[in-house]
N, C-alpha and C positions, 0 to 999 in steps of 0.2 A: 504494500500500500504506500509505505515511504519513497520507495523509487522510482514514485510515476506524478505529472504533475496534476496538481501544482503542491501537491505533498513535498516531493522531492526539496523543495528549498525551505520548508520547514525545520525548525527543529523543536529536536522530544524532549519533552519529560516524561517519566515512568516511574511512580511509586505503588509500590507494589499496596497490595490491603493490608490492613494496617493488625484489630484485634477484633472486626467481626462489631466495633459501633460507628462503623462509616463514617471513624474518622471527624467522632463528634464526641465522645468521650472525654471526660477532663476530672475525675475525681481523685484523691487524695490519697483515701486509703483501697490499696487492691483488695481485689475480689478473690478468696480463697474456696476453690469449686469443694462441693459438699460432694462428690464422686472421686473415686479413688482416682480417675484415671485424668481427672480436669485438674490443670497446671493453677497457678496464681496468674491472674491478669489483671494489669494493672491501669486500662482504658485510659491512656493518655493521648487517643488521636487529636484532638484537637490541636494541642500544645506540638504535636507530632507535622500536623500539616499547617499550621502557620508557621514554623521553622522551616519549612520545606517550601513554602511560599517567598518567606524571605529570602531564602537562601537564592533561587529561581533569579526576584526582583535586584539583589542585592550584588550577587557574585556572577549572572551567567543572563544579562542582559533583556531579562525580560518588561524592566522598567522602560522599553523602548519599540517593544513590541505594537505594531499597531495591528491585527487580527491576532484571536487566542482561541483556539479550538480547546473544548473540555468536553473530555469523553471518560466512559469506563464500560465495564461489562460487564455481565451480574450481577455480584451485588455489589461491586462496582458503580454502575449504573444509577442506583438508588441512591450511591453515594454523589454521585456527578449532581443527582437533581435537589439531594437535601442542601448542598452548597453553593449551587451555580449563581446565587444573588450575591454569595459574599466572596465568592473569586471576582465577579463580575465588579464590584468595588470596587475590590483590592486593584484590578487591572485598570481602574478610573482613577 
């Protein structure tokens, strides 16, 4: 899809899913799963993807970008549309 235009003179970013709360998570104390086999999580997306925003705006020229494609997939996707007002800020 990258290699054809007007992709091709695009460039990516790619963050991968984060802990399964799209990336909207921001609490304090982790989550200790009541099942033997569920880890601690510790729902920091949010704090995760406004680092990852900056970093974007700050180090790798997006502060100059004039079109901004935002996408995902699966859940993913639900991710794209619970934030697409406040990426859409940030890139104002």
């Amino acid at each position: 899809m990258f290699d054809t235009p007007p992709f091709d003179e695009f460039n990516v970013a790619y963050a991968m899913y984060c802990d399964g709360g799209s990336w909207s998570g921001n609490i304090d104390v982790p989550y200790n799963g009541t099942a033997a086999n569920i880890s601690v999580l510790h729902y920091r997306g949010r704090p995760l993807l406004d680092t990852f925003l900056d970093d974007l705006f700050e180090n790798r020229g997006m502060d100059s970008a004039e079109t901004v494609v935002y996408s995902g997939c699966s859940a993913g996707g639900l991710t794209t549309y619970l934030h697409a007002d406040y990426i859409a800020e940030r890139v104002h």
